[in-house]
C-alpha positions as CSV (number, residue, x, y, z in Angstrom):
1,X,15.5,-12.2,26.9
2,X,14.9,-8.5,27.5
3,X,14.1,-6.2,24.0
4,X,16.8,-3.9,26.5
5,X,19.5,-6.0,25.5
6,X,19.4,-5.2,22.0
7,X,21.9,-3.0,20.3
8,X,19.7,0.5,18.7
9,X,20.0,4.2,18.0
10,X,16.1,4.1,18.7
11,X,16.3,3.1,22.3
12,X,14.9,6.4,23.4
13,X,12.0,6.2,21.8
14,X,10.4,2.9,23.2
15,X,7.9,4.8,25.6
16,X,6.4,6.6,22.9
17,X,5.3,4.1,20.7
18,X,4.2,2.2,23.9
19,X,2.0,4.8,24.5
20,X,1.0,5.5,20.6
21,X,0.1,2.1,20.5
22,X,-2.2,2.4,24.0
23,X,-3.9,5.9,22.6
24,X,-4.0,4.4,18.8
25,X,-4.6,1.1,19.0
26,X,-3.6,-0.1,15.5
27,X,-4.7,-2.6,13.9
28,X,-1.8,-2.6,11.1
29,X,1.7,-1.4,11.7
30,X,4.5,-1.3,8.9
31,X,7.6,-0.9,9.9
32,X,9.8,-0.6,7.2
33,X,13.6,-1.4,8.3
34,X,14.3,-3.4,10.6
35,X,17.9,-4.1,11.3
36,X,18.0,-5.4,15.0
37,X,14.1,-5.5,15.3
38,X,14.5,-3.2,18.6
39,X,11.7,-0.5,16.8
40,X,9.5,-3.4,15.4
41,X,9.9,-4.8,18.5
42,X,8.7,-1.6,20.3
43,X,5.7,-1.6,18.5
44,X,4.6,-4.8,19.2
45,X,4.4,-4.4,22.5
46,X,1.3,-4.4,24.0
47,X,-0.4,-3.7,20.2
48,X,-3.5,-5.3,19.8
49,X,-3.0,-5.3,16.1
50,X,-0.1,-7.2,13.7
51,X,3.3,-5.8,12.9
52,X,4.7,-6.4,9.6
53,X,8.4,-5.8,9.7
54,X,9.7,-5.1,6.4
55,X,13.6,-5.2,5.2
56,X,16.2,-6.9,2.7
57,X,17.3,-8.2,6.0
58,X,20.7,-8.2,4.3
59,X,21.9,-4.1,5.8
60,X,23.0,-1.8,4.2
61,X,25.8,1.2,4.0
62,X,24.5,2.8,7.4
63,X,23.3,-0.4,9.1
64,X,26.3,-2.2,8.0
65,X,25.7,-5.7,5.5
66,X,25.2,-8.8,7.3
67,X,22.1,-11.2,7.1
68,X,19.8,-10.1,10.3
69,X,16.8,-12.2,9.7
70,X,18.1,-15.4,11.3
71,X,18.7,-13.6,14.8
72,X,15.3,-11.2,14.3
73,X,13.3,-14.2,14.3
74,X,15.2,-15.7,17.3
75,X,14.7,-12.2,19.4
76,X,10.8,-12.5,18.5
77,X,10.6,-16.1,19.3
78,X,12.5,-15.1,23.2
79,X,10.4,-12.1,23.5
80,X,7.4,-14.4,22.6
81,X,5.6,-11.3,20.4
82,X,3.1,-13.7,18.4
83,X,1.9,-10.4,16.4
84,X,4.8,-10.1,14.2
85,X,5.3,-10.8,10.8
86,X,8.7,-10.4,8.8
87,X,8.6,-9.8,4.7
88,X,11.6,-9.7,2.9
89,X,12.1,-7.7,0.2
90,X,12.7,-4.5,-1.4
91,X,10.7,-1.7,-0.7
92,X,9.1,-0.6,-3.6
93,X,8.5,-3.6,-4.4
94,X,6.2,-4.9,-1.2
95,X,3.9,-1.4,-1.3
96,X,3.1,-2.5,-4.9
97,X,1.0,-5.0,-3.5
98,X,0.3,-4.1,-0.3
99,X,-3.6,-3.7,0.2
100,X,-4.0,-3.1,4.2
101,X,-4.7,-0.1,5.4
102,X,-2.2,1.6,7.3
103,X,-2.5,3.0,11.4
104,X,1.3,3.5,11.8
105,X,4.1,3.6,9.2
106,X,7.5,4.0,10.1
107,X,10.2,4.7,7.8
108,X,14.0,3.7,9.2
109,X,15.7,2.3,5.8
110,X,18.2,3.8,3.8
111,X,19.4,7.0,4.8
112,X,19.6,9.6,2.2
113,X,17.0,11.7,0.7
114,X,16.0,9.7,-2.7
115,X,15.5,6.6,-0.6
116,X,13.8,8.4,2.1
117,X,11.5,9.9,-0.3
118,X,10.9,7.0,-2.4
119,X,9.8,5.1,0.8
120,X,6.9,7.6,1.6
121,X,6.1,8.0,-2.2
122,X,5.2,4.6,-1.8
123,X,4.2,4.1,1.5
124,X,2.1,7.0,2.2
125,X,-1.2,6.0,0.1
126,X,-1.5,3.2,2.7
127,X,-1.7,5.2,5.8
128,X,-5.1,6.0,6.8
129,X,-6.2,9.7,7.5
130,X,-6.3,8.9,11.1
131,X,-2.6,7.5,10.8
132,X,0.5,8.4,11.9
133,X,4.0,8.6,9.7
134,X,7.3,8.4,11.5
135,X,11.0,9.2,10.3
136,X,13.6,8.0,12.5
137,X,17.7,9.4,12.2
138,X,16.2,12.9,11.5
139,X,19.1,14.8,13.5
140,X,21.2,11.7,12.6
141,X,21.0,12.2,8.7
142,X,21.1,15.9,7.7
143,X,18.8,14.2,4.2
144,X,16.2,12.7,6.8
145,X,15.8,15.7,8.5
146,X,15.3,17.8,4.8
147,X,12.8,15.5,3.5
148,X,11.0,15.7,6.9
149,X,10.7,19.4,7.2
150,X,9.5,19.6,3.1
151,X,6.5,17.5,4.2
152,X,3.2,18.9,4.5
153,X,0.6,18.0,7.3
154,X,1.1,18.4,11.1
155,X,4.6,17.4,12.2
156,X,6.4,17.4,15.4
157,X,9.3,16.1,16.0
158,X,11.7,14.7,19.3
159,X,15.6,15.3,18.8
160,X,16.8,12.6,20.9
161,X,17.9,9.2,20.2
162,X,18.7,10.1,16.8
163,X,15.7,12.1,16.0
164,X,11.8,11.0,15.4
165,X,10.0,13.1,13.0
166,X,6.2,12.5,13.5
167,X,3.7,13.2,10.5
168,X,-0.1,13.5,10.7
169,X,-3.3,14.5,8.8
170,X,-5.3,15.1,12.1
171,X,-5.0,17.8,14.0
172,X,-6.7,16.1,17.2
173,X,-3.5,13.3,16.5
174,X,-1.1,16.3,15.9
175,X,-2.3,17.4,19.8
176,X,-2.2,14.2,21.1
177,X,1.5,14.0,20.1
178,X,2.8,17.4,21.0
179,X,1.2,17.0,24.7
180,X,3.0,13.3,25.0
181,X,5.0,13.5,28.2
182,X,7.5,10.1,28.8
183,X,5.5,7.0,30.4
């Protein structure tokens, strides 16, 4: 199996978090939505840390309702990415007792502003100051892109595939980012 094979709006973004994952090397990465598994996938590459992918794993009304875990778990097992974990549930309800410390966080449930914004309410505490936040669907969804641009920190963002918005607390990070050219 090839992760290329896999249906995904985030398709254009796989080279990035190859190379976050080389320049970072995290040791925890949340990502919170998973859908096809194609981004949780991404970030598994070639990271020397654990994934934890995070979802109802029943859709939703962008992603469409339909039970995914059965076929994520499949993909993982082809792709034979051992540093994966999946944890269903809601949320809000797995950063209440959540306790590792977070290197990258990306947020790629729900689509509109109140979920958006209740996901890094609750997400963001986790995130180390040397960590990275990412929004995907922020040209996508006119609510991502809001709550994006409210935030404070360093931010960049890439307008393809949908739209990646990219927050940081360190400016060294921040530079890092902005100077990323494709791998």
């Amino acid at each position: 199996m090839n992760i290329e094979t896999l249906a995904s709006a985030w398709k254009g973004h796989r080279s990035f978090a190859q190379w976050l994952v080389h320049e970072l090397q995290p040791r925890v990465t949340v990502d919170l939505g998973v859908d096809t598994g194609y981004s949780t996938f991404c970030w598994a590459e070639h990271n020397p840390g654990h994934v934890y992918g995070i979802d109802s794993f029943e859709g939703d009304a962008h992603a469409g309702f339909r039970n995914t875990r059965d076929q994520v778990t499949h993909d993982q097992q082809q792709l034979g990415l051992t540093n994966i974990t999946w944890i269903q549930g809601w949320f809000d309800a797995v950063a209440k007792s959540w306790t590792l410390p977070i290197d990258i966080l990306h947020i790629d449930g729900l689509h509109t502003y109140s979920a958006v914004s209740e996901d890094y309410a609750n997400w963001h505490g986790h995130v180390r100051d040397s960590g990275v936040i990412l929004f995907h669907d922020t040209q996508a969804f006119p609510e991502i892109g809001q709550f994006f641009q409210e935030l404070p920190g360093f931010k960049h963002e890439f307008l393809h595939s949908a739209g990646l918005g990219i927050v940081v607390k360190n400016p060294q990070i921040y530079h890092m980012i902005v100077d990323f050219k494709s791998i």
